[in-house]
C-alpha positions as CSV (number, residue, x, y, z in Angstrom):
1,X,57.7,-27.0,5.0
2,X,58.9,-26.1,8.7
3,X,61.9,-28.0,10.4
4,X,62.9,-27.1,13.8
5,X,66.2,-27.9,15.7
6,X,66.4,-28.7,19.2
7,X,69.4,-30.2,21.3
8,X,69.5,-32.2,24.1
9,X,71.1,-31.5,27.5
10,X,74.3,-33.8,25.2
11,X,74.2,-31.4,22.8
12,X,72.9,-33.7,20.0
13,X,70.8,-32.0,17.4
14,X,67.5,-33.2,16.8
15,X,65.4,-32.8,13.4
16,X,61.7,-31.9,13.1
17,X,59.8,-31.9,10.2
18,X,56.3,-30.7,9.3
19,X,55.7,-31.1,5.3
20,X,52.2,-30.0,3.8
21,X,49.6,-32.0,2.5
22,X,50.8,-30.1,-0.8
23,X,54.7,-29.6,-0.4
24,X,57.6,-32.0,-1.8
25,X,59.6,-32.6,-4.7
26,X,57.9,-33.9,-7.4
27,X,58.9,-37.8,-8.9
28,X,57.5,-39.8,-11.7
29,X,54.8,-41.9,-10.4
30,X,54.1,-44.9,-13.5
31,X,50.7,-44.3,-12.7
32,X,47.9,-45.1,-15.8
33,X,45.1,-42.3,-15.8
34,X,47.4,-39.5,-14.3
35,X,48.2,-39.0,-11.2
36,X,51.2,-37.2,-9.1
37,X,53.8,-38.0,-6.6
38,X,55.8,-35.8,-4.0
39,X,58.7,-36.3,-1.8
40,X,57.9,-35.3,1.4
41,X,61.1,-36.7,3.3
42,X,63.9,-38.7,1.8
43,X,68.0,-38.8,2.3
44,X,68.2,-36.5,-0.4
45,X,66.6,-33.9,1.6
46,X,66.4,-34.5,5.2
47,X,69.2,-36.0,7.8
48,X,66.9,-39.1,7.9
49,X,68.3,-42.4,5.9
50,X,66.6,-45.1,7.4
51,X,62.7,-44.1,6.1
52,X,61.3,-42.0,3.8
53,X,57.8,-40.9,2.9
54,X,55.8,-39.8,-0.4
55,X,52.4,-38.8,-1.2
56,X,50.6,-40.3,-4.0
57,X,47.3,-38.4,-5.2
58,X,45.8,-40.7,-7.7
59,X,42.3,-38.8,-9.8
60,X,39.5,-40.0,-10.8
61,X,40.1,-43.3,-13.3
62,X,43.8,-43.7,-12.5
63,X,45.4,-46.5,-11.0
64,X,49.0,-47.8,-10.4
65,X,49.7,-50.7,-12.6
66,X,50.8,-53.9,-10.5
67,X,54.9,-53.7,-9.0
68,X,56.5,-54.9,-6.0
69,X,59.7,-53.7,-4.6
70,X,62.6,-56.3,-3.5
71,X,64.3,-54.2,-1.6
72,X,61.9,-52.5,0.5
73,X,58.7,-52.6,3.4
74,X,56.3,-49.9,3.2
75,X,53.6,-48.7,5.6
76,X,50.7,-47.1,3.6
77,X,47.9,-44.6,5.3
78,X,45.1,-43.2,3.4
79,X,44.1,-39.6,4.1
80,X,41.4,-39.0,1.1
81,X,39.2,-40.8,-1.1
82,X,38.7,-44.2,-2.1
83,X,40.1,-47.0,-3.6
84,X,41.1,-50.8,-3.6
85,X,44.6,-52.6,-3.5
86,X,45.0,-55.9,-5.2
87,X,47.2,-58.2,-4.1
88,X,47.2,-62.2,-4.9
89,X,44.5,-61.7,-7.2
90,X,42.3,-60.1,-4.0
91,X,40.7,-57.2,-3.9
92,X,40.4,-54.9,-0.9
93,X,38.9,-52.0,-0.3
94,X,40.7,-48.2,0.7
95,X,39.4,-45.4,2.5
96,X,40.4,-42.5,4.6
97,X,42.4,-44.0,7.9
98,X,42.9,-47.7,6.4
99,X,46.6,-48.6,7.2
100,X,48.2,-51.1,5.0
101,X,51.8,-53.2,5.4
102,X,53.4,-54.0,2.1
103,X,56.3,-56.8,3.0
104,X,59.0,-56.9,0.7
105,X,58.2,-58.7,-2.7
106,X,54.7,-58.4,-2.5
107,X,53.3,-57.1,-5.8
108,X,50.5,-54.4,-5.6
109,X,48.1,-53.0,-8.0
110,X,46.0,-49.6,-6.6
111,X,43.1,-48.3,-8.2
112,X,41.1,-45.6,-7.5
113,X,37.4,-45.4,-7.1
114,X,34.3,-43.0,-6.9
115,X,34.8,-39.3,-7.4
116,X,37.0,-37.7,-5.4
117,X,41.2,-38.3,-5.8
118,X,42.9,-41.7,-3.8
119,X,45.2,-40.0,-1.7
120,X,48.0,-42.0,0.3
121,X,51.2,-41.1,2.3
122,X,53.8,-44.0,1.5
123,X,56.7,-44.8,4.2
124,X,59.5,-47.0,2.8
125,X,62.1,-48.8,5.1
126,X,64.9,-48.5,3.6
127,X,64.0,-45.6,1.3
128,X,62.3,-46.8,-2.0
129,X,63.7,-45.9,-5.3
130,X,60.4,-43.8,-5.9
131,X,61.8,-41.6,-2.8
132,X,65.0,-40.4,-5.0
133,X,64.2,-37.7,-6.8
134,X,67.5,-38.1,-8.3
135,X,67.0,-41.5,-9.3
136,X,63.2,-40.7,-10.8
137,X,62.8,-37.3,-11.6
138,X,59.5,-35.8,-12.9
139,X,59.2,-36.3,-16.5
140,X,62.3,-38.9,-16.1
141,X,62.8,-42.7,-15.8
142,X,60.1,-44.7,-13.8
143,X,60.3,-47.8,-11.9
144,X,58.4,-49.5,-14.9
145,X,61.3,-49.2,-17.2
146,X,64.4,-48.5,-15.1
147,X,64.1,-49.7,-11.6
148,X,65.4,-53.3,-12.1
149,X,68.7,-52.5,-11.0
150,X,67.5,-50.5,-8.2
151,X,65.2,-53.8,-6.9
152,X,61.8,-52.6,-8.6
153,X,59.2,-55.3,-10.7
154,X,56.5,-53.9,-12.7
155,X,54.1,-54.9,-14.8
156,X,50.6,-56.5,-15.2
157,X,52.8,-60.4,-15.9
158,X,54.1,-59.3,-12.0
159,X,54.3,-62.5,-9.9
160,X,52.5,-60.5,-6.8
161,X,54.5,-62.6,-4.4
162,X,57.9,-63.7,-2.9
163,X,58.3,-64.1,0.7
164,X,56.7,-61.0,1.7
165,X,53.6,-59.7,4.0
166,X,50.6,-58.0,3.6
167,X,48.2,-56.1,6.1
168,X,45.3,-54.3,5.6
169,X,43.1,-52.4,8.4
170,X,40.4,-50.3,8.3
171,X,40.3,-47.2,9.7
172,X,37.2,-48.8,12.5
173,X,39.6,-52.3,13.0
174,X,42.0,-51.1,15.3
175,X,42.6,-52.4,19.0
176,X,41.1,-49.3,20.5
177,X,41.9,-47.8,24.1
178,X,40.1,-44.9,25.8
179,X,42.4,-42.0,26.9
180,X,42.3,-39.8,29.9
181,X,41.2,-36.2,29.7
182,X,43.1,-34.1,28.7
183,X,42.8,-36.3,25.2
184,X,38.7,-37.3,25.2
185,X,39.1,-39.7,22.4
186,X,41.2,-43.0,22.4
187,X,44.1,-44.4,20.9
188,X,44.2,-47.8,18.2
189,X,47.0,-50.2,18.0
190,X,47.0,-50.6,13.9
191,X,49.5,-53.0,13.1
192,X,52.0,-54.1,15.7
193,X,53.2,-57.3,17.1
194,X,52.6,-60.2,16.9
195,X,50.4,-59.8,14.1
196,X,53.4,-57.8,12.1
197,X,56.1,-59.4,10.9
198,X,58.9,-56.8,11.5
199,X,59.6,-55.9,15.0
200,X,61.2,-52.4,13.9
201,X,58.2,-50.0,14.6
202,X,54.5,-51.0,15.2
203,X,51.7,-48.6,14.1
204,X,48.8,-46.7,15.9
205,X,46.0,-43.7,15.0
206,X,44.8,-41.2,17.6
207,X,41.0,-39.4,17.6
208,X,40.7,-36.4,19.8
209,X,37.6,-34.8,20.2
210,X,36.8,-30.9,19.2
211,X,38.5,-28.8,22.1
212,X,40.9,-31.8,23.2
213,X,44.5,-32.5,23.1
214,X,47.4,-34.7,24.1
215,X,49.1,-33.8,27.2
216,X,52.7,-32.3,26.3
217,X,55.4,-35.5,26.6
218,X,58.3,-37.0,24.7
219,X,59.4,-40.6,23.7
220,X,63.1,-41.2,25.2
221,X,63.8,-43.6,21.8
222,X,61.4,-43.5,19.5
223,X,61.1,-41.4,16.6
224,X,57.3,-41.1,15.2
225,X,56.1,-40.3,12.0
226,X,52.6,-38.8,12.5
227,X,50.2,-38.4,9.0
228,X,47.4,-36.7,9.5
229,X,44.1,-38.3,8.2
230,X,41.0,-36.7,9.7
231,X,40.3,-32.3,10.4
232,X,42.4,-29.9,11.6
233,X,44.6,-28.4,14.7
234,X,47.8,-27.6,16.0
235,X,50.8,-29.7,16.7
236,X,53.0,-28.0,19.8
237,X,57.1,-28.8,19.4
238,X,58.9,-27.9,22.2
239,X,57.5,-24.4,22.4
240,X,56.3,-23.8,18.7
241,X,53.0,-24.3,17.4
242,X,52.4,-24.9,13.5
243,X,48.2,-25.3,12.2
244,X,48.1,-29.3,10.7
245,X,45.7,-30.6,8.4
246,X,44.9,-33.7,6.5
247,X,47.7,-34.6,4.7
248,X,50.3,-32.8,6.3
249,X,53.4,-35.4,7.2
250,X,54.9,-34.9,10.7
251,X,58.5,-36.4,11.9
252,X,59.3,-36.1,16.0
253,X,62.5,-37.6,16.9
254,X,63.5,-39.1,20.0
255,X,63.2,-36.8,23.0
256,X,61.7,-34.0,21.4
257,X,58.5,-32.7,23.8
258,X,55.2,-32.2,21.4
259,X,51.3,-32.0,21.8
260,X,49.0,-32.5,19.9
261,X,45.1,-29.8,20.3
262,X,42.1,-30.0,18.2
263,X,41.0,-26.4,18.2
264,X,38.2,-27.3,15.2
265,X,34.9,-28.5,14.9
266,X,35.4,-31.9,14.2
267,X,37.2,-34.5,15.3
268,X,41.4,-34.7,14.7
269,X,42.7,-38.0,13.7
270,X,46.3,-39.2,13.1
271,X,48.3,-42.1,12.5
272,X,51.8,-42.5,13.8
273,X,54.0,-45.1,13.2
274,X,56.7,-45.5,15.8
275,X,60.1,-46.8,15.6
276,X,61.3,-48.5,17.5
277,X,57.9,-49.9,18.8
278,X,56.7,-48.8,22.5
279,X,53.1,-47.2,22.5
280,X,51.4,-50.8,22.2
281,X,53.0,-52.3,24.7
282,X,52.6,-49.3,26.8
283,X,48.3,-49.7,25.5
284,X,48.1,-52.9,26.4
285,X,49.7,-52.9,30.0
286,X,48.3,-49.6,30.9
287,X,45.2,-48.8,28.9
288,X,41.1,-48.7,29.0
289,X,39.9,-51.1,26.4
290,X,37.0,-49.2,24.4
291,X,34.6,-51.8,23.3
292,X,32.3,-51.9,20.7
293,X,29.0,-49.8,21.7
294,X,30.5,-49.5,24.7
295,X,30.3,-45.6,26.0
296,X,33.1,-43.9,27.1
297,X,33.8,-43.8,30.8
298,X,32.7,-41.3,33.1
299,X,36.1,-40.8,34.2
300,X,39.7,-42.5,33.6
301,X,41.4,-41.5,36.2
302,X,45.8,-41.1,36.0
303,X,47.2,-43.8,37.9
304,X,50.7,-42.1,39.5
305,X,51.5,-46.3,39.4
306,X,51.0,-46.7,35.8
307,X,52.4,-43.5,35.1
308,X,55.7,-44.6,36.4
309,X,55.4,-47.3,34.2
310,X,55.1,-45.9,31.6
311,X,58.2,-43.8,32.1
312,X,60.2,-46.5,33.6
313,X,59.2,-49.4,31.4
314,X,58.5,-47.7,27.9
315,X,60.4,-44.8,27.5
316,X,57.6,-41.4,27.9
317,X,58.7,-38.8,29.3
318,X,56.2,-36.9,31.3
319,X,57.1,-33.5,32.8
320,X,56.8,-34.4,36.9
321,X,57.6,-37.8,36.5
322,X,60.3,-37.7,34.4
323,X,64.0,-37.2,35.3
324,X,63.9,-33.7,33.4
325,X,67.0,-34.0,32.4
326,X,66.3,-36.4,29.4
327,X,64.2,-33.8,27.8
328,X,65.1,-32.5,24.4
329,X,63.5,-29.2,24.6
């Protein structure tokens, strides 16, 4: 786990997280057929109190039996294997890079399929009980039989669902935009407005090609929380590099400069989820629409009028456009 500390030119200190595919503290998961769960970032451990975020790795045979939590919304990414989620009785199928909403109340049953281990990175808003590690400790109580006083349901009788949402997209269902070079791939709005409920944070994934990256910017408010899904490469913050991989959980707050380079063979995807929403807006205003069979442009040239906008309307800050002085590095 690497955390980096930055401040501002106001002197306010700002938190960076990069946790490993295979780092965290270890809770009971209430899983059937095995299965493990890890903290990656929680209240318990970081500053952060408004999110948290888990990894679930469930083998070959195992499933989670059906629970729904009162209390809590979650944003679910899939970074390995396959699977299915039921909900309302309907089954729907999981893969790498399918991003799921799970509104509060809704109940949920995951199974996983095939050969190879589901894997999922879980982000709860507020933090979910399965989050405290000092609420569910490995080999402790589990939200099966102890997390009705904490807002937990479980168990195959579950009513799947109250008053809450849920969204399913497949990693090839996105609203896709083409990005300018330095990126050579394109950018998908996931779940945002107005097909979201919540207006808190909206969700996207970003491909980048072998030998491509993101051009080095910031986000005035938003914090992101970046899950890697697809290969290998570097993340830049500020002016350190650490290597990413699938799995691998990264949190930017506001401000912070970062990059993103694909420095393998194959192409780098990740999902960010960013709150408070801005990038889909900013897509949607300013973007390339990448249709389906449609080849990518020749060129997509950097508009120094849409640039602006983007700086003046939804927060990025670009080195040379920027006022420099909002920069957190």
């Amino acid at each position: 786990m690497h955390m980096l500390t930055k401040k501002t030119s106001t002197e306010i200190p700002l938190e960076a997280v990069v946790v490993r595919a295979d780092e965290g503290s270890p809770v009971s998961l209430g899983s059937e057929g095995g299965g493990s769960a890890l903290v990656k970032v929680s209240p318990v451990s970081h500053q952060f109190s408004h999110f948290a975020v888990v990894g679930i790795d469930l083998p070959k045979g195992a499933y989670l039996r059906p629970h729904a939590y009162e209390l809590n919304e979650r944003m679910v990414l899939c970074f390995g294997g396959r699977g299915h989620v039921i909900v309302d009785g309907q089954k729907h199928p999981v893969s790498k890079g399918t991003f799921m909403f799970w509104g509060r109340g809704v109940g949920v049953e995951v199974v996983q399929d095939g050969d190879e281990p589901l894997r999922l990175s879980v982000i709860s808003f507020p933090p979910a009980p399965d989050s405290r590690f000092d609420l569910f400790p490995l080999g402790g109580g589990t939200p099966a039989d102890g997390g009705a006083s904490v807002g937990v349901r479980a168990g195959n009788n579950l009513v799947e669902r109250d008053n809450g949402h849920f969204i399913i997209v497949q990693d090839d269902e996105g609203e896709e935009y083409w990005q300018a070079a330095p990126s050579l791939g394109y950018v998908s709005i996931m779940i945002a407005a107005p097909v979201l409920p919540v207006t808190y944070f909206c969700a996207a994934s970003q491909l980048l090609e072998p030998g491509a990256n993101v051009r080095h910017h910031g986000h005035v408010a938003s914090e992101e929380i970046v899950i890697v899904t697809h290969g290998k490469g570097i993340v830049v913050l500020g002016d350190e590099q650490f290597p990413i991989a699938e799995g691998d959980v990264i949190v930017l707050p506001p401000t912070l400069m970062h990059h993103f380079i694909n420095n393998g063979t194959e192409p780098l995807k990740y999902g960010g989820v960013f709150l408070p929403p801005s990038v889909e807006g900013a897509l949607r205003e300013t973007g390339v629409r990448k249709l389906p069979g449609e080849p990518r442009p020749a060129s997509i040239p950097r508009n120094p009028t849409t640039e602006k906008l983007l700086v003046d309307k939804y927060g990025f800050i670009i080195p040379g456009i920027s006022d420099q002085r909002t920069v957190g590095v």
